[in-house]
C-alpha positions in Angstrom: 10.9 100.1 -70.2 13.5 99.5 -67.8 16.1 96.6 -68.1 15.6 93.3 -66.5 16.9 92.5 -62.7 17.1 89.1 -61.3 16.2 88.6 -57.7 18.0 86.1 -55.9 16.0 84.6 -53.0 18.2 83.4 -50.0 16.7 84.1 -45.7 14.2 86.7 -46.9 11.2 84.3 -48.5 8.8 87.3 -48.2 7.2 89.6 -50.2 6.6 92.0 -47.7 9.4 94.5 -46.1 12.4 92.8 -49.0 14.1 96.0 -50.1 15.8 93.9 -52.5 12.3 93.2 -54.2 11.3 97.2 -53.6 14.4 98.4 -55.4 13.4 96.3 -58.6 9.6 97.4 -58.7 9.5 99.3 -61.9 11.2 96.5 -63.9 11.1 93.4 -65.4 12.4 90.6 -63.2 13.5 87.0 -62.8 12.6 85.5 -58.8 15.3 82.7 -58.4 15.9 80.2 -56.2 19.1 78.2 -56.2 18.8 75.2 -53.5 22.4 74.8 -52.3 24.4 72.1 -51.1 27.8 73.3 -49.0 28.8 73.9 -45.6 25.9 73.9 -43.3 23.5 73.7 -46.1 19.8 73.1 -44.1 19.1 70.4 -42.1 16.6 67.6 -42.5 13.7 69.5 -40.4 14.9 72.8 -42.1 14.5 71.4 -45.7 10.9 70.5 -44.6 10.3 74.0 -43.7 11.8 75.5 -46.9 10.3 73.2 -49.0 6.7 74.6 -47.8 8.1 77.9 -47.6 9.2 77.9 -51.4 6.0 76.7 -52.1 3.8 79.5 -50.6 6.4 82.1 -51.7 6.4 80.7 -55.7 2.2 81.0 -55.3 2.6 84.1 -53.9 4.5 85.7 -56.7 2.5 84.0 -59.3 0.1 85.8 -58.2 1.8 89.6 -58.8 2.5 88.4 -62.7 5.6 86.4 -62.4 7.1 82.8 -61.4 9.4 81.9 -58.7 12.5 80.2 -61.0 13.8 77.4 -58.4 17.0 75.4 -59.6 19.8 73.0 -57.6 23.3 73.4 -58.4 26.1 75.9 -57.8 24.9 79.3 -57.5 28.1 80.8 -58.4 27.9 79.7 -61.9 23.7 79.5 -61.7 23.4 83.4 -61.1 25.3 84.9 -63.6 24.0 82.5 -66.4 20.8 83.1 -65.6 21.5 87.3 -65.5 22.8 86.9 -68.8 20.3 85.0 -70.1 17.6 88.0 -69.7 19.8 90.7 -70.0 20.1 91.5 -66.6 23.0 93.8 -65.3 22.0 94.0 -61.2 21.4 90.9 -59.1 19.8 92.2 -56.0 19.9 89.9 -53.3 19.8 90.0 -48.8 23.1 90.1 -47.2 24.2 86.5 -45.3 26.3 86.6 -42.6 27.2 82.8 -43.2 30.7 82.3 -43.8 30.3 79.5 -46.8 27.4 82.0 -48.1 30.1 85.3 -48.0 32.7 83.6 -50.1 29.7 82.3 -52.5 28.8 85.9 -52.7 32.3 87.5 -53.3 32.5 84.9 -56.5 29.3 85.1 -57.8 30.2 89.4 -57.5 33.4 88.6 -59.5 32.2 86.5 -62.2 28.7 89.1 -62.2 31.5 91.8 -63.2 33.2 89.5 -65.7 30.2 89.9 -67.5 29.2 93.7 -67.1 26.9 93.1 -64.1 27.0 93.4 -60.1 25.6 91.8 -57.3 23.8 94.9 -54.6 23.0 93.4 -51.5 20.5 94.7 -48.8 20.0 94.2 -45.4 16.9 92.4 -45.1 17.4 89.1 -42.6 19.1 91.2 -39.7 18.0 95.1 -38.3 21.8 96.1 -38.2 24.7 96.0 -40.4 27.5 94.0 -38.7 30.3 95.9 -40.3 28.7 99.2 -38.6 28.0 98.4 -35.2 31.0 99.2 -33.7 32.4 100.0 -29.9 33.9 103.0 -28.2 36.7 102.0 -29.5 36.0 100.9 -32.7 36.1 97.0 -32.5 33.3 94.7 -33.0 31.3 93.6 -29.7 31.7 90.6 -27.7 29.4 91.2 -25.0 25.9 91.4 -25.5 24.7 93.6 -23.1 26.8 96.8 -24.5 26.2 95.4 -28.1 22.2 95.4 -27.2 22.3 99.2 -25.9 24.1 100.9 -29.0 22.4 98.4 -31.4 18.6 99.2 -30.2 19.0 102.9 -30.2 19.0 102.5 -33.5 16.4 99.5 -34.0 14.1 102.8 -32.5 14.6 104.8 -35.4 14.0 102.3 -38.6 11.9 103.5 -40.7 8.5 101.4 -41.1 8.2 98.1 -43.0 7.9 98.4 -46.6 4.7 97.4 -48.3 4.8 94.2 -50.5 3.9 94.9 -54.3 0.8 95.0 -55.8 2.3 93.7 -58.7 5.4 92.5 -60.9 6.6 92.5 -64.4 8.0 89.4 -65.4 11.5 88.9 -67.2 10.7 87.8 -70.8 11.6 84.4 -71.6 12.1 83.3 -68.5 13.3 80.1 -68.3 11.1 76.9 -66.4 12.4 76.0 -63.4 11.3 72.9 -60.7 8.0 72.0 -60.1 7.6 71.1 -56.1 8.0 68.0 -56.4 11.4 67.8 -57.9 12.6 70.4 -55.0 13.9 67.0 -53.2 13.8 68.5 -49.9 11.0 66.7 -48.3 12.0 63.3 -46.6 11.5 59.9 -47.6 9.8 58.2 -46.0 8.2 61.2 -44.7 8.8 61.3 -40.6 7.5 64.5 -40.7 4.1 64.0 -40.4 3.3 65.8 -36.8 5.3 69.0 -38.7 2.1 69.8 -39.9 0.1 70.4 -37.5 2.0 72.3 -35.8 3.7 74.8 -38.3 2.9 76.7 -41.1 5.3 77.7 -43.3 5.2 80.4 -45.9 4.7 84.6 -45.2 0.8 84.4 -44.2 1.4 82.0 -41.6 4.2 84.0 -40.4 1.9 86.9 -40.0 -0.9 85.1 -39.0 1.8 83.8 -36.1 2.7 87.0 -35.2 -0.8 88.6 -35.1 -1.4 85.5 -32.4 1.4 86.3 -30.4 0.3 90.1 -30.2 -2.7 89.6 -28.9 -2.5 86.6 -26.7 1.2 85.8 -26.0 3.2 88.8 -25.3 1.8 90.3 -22.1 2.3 87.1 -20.6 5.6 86.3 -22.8 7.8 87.2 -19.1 6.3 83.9 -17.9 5.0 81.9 -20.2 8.6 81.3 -22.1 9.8 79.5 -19.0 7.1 77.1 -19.0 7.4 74.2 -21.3 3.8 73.0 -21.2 2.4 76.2 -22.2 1.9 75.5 -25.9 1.5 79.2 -26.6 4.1 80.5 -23.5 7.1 81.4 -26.4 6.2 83.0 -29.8 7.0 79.9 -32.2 8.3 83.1 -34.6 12.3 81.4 -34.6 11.3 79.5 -37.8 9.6 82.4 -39.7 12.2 84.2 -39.1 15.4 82.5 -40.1 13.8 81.6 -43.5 12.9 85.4 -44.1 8.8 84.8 -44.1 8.6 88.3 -42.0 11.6 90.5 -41.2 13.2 91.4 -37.8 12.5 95.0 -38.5 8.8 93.7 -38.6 8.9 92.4 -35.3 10.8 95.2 -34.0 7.8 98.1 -35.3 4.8 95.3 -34.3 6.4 95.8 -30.8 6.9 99.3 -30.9 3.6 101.6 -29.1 3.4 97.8 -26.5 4.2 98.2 -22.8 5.2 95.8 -20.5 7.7 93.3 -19.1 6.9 91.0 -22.1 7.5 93.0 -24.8 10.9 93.7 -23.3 11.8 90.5 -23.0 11.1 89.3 -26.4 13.1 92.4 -27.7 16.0 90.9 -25.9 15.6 87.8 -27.7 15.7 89.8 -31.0 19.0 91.4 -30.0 20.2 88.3 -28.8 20.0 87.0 -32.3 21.1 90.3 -34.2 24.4 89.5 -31.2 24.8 86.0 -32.8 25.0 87.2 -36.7 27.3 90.1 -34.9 30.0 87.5 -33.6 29.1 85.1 -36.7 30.5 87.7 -38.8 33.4 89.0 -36.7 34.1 85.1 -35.8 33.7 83.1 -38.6 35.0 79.7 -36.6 32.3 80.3 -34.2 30.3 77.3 -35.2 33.5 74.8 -35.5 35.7 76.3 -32.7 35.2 77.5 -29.1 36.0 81.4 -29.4 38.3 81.1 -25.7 41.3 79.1 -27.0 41.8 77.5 -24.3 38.6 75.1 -24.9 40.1 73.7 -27.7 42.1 71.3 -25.0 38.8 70.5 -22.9 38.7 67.2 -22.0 36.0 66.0 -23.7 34.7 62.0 -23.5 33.2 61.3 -26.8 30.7 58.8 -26.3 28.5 57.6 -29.1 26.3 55.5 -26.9 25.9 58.7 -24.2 25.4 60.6 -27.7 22.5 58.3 -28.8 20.6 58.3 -26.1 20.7 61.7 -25.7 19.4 62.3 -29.2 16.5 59.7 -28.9 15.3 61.1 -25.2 16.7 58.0 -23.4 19.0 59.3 -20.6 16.6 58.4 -17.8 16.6 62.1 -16.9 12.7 63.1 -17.7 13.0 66.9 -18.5 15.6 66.3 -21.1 14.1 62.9 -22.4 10.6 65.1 -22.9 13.1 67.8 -24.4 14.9 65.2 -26.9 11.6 64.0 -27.9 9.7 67.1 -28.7 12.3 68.3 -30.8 12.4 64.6 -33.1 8.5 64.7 -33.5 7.8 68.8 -34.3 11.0 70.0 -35.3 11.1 72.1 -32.4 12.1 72.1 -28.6 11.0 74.9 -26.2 13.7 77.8 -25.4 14.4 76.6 -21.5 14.2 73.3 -22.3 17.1 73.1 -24.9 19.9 75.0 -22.3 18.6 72.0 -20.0 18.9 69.6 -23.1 22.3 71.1 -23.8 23.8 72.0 -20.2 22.9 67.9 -19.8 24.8 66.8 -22.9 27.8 69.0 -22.2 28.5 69.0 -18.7 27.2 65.9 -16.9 27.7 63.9 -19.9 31.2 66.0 -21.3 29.7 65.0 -24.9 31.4 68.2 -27.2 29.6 71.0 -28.0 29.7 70.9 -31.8 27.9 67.0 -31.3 25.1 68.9 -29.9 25.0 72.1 -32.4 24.6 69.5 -35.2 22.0 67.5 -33.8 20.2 71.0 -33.0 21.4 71.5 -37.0 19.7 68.5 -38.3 16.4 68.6 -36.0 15.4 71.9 -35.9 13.1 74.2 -38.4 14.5 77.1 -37.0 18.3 76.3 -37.2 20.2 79.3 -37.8 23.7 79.2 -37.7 24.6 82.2 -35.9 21.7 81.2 -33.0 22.4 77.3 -32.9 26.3 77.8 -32.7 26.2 81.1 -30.2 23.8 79.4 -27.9 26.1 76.4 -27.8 28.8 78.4 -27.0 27.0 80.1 -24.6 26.1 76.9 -22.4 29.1 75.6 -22.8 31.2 78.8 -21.1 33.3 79.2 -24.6 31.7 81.8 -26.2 32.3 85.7 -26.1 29.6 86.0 -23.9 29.2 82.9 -22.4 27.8 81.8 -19.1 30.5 80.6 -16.7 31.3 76.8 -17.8 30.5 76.1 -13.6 26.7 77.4 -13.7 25.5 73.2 -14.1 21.8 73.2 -14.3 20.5 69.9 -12.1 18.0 69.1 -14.6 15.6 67.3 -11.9 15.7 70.5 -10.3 15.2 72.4 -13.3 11.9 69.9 -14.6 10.7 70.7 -10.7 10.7 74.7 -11.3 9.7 74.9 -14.4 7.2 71.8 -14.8 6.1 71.5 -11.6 3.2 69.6 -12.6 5.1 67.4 -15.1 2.6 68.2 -17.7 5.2 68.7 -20.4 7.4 65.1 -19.4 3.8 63.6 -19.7 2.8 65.4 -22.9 6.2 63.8 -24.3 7.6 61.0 -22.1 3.7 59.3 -22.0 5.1 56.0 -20.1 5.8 58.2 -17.4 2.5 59.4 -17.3 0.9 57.5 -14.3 3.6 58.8 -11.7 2.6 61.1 -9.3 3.4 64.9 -9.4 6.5 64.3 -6.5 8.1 61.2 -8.6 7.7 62.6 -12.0 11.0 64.2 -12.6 12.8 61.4 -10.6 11.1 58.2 -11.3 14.6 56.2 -10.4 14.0 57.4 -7.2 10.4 56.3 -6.6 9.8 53.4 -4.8 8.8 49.8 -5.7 4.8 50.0 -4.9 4.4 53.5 -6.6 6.6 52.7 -10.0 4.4 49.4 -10.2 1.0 51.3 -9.9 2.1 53.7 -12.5 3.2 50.1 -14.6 6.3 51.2 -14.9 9.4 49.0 -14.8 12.8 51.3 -14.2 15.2 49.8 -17.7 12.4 48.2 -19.2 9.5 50.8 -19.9 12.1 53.8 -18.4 15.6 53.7 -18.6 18.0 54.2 -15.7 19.7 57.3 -15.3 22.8 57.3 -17.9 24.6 59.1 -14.9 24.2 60.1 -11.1 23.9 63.5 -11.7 26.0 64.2 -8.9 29.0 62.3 -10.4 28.3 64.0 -13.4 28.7 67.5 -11.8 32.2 66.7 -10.0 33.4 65.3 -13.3 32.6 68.3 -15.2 34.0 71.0 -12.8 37.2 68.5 -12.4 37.5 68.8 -16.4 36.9 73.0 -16.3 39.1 73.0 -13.5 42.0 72.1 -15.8 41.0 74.7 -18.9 40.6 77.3 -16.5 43.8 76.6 -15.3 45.1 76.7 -19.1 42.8 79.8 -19.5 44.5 82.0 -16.7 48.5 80.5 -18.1 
C-alpha cells in the first residue's frame, strides 16, 4: 500500500474537480481543516457560510470512508505535526493567492522539509496561474481587458472537470478532531437567521445553484443582473465559489456549448475575478493601499456617524438604504446595487475606501479578498483598472433606472412602502399630503438625506481635483 498523504482543505471545500484530492486517490489519507485566525481571517457572514460548508463537506467524506479532521490554531505548526503523526511525506493542498495565506504556506513548506516532507500545491480556486499569465512584454497585467483576452484563450482549452471519488482510504489512527459544534464559527446570538433561507452552503447546493442558473438565469443574465428586484436576475454563485464548493473551471465548461449575450457576460465576471487574484498577487497592498500613489494623500473626511448610517441603511438615500439593508439581513447585496452602495460612501460621503472594503469584509458570504478589495478600488478610481474617480453615480438616478418600480427599496426599506412609484426613490422631495398618505414622517419613520447629493458631488470632484493634480506632478 501506498504511504499516507494529508489533505489540507483551504478555498476548495469540494469533492468534485480538487486535483489535490485526485492526486492522493490510491492512498491512505488524512482530510484537515485548520480554522485560522490572521489577517483577513473570514468575516462574521463568511464564518456562517463555512461553518455549514465544513459541515456538508465532513458528511460528504464520511461517506467515501474517511473523516474530515477540523482543528483551530496555527497551521504552520498544526500541519506538519499532524503529517508526522501518520507518516505522511506530501501535504497536497490548493494554491491561495492571499498574502497572509502565502507566507503561512512558505513556513509550513519549510518546517514540512525539516522533517523529510513537502507541501505540492495545485491550482484548484482560480482557472490560471498568476505567476504565468504574463504580457507582451513579460510583466504581469493591470488592465483587464488585455488580461481577459490572453487569459480566456486558454480557459478554452482546460481540460474537463475531474470526477469526485467514489471512495477514500483513511489514514490509520487518525486523530479526532471538532465536532460542529465546537467549530465556534456560528454567531451568538444567532442574527443569522434569514441566512437560511436563502443559501445553501455545502457542494450539492452549489451544484444544485448552478444547475438553476443554467436553465433559468443565464439567457436572461444580460438583463436580469441589473435589476435588483429580480431575485433570480444574478447567479447567487459568488459564495460557492470563494469557499471552493464548485470550481471556476466548472463554471467555465458548464458554459461552454451556451450561446448568447448572457453567457458572455457572466464569463466576464469570471475573468473579472481570475483579474482580482491576478493583481492580488502582483500587488499584495491592494487591499490596505490604493495602487495609484497619489490616493494615499486623498482628502478623505472620516466620519463615524456618516459611517454608521451608511452601514445600518439610514442615509435617507432609498437605493442605498435598501442596499445596506439587504446585505445586514442575507449576507448578500445585489452586484449594481453595491457600486451604488459604494460610489455613495466614497464620493458623496468621502468616507475611505478601506472603511467600506471591511464592512463588505464582515457582511458578506461571499467576501473574497481579491474581489472585495479590487472592486473597491475600482469605484474609487485607485485601482489598476479603475473607473475614473469623476464617473459619480446619482444614486436617485440610479434607483430610477434600475428599480423603476421601487420594488426592491420596498422589498427592503418597507416604511417606504406606501409612496407612489414617482416619490419612491426621493421621498424628501415628496410633498406634505402625499408623505402623510403613505404615513410617513421625513426624520421620524425616514431619515433626511445625510447630504444634498449635489453638494456631495462638488465636494468630491473638488477633493479629486487636488490628487489628480498630485497624480499628473
Amino acid at each position: 500500500m501506498h504511504e499516507p498523504a494529508l489533505i489540507w482543505f483551504r478555498q476548495d471545500l469540494r469533492l468534485a474537480d480538487n486535483p489535490a484530492l485526485a492526486a492522493v486517490q490510491d492512498r491512505p489519507v488524512l482530510p484537515v481543516y485548520v480554522i485560522e485566525d490572521g489577517p483577513w481571517s473570514p468575516g462574521a457572514a463568511s464564518r456562517w457560510w463555512l461553518h455549514h460548508s465544513l459541515v456538508s463537506l465532513g458528511q460528504a467524506l464520511a461517506g467515501l470512508g474517511t473523516p474530515l479532521f477540523v482543528c483551530r490554531g496555527d497551521a504552520r505548526r498544526i500541519i506538519p505535526d499532524l503529517a508526522a503523526s501518520i507518516g505522511a511525506t506530501e501535504v497536497h493542498a490548493g494554491g491561495q493567492t492571499e498574502p497572509a495565506a502565502r507566507d503561512r504556506d512558505a513556513e509550513t513548506q519549510t518546517a514540512l522539509q525539516a522533517a523529510g516532507a513537502r507541501l505540492i500545491l495545485h491550482r484548484s480556486a482560480l482557472m490560471h496561474d498568476p505567476t504565468r499569465v504574463r504580457t507582451a512584454a513579460g510583466k504581469p497585467f493591470s488592465v483587464y481587458t488585455p488580461f481577459s483576452r490572453a487569459a480566456a484563450m486558454g480557459f478554452d482549452v482546460l481540460p474537463p472537470p475531474i470526477p469526485a471519488p467514489r471512495r477514500l482510504i483513511g489514514a490509520a489512527a487518525a486523530p479526532t478532531g471538532l465536532r460542529p459544534g465546537q467549530f465556534g464559527l456560528l454567531p451568538r446570538p444567532d442574527w443569522a437567521g434569514e441566512f437560511a433561507d436563502w443559501w445553501t452552503p455545502g457542494e450539492a447546493g452549489a451544484m444544485a445553484r448552478l444547475d438553476s442558473f443554467l436553465e433559468d438565469g443565464l439567457a436572461d443574465y444580460a438583463q436580469g443582473r441589473d435589476q435588483p428586484a429580480m431575485e433570480d436576475g444574478t447567479s447567487r454563485l459568488s459564495p460557492h465559489l470563494h469557499f471552493g464548493e464548485v470550481s471556476p473551471a466548472t463554471f467555465w465548461h458548464a458554459t461552454q456549448g451556451r450561446r448568447g449575450t448572457g453567457r458572455d457576460i457572466f464569463r466576464k465576471e469570471l475573468l473579472w475575478r481570475e483579474f482580482s487574484h491576478h493583481l492580488l498577487w502582483h500587488r499584495p497592498e491592494m487591499p490596505e493601499r490604493a495602487l495609484r500613489p497619489a490616493f494615499d494623500a486623498f482628502p478623505w473626511r472620516s466620519d463615524a456617524a456618516m459611517l454608521r448610517a451608511w452601514q445600518r441603511g439610514r442615509t435617507g438615500i432609498p437605493i442605498v438604504d435598501a442596499g445596506m439593508r439587504q446585505l445586514w439581513r442575507i449576507g448578500w447585496m445585489h452586484n449594481r446595487v453595491r457600486m451604488i452602495t459604494a460610489s455613495f460612501l466614497i464620493k458623496h460621503l468621502l468616507q475611505p475606501w478601506q472603511d467600506g472594503e471591511a464592512w463588505f469584509w464582515d457582511t458578506l458570504v461571499d467576501a473574497d479578498l481579491g474581489n472585495n478589495a479590487a472592486s473597491w478600488q475600482w469605484v474609487a478610481g485607485c485601482g489598476a483598472d479603475a473607473a475614473p474617480f469623476f464617473r459619480i453615480f446619482n444614486p436617485v438616478l440610479q434607483g430610477q433606472k434600475f428599480d423603476a418600480g421601487g420594488a426592491y427599496v420596498r422589498r427592503w426599506c418597507p416604511e417606504l412602502a406606501g409612496l407612489p412609484d414617482r416619490f419612491i426613490h426621493r421621498p424628501h422631495e415628496a410633498p406634505a399630503d402625499v408623505l402623510r398618505e403613505a404615513g410617513i414622517a421625513i426624520g421620524r419613520d425616514y431619515p433626511a438625506p445625510v447630504v444634498d447629493l449635489a453638494e456631495g458631488r462638488s465636494r468630491a470632484l473638488a477633493a479629486f481635483a487636488a490628487v489628480k493634480g498630485a497624480d499628473a506632478a
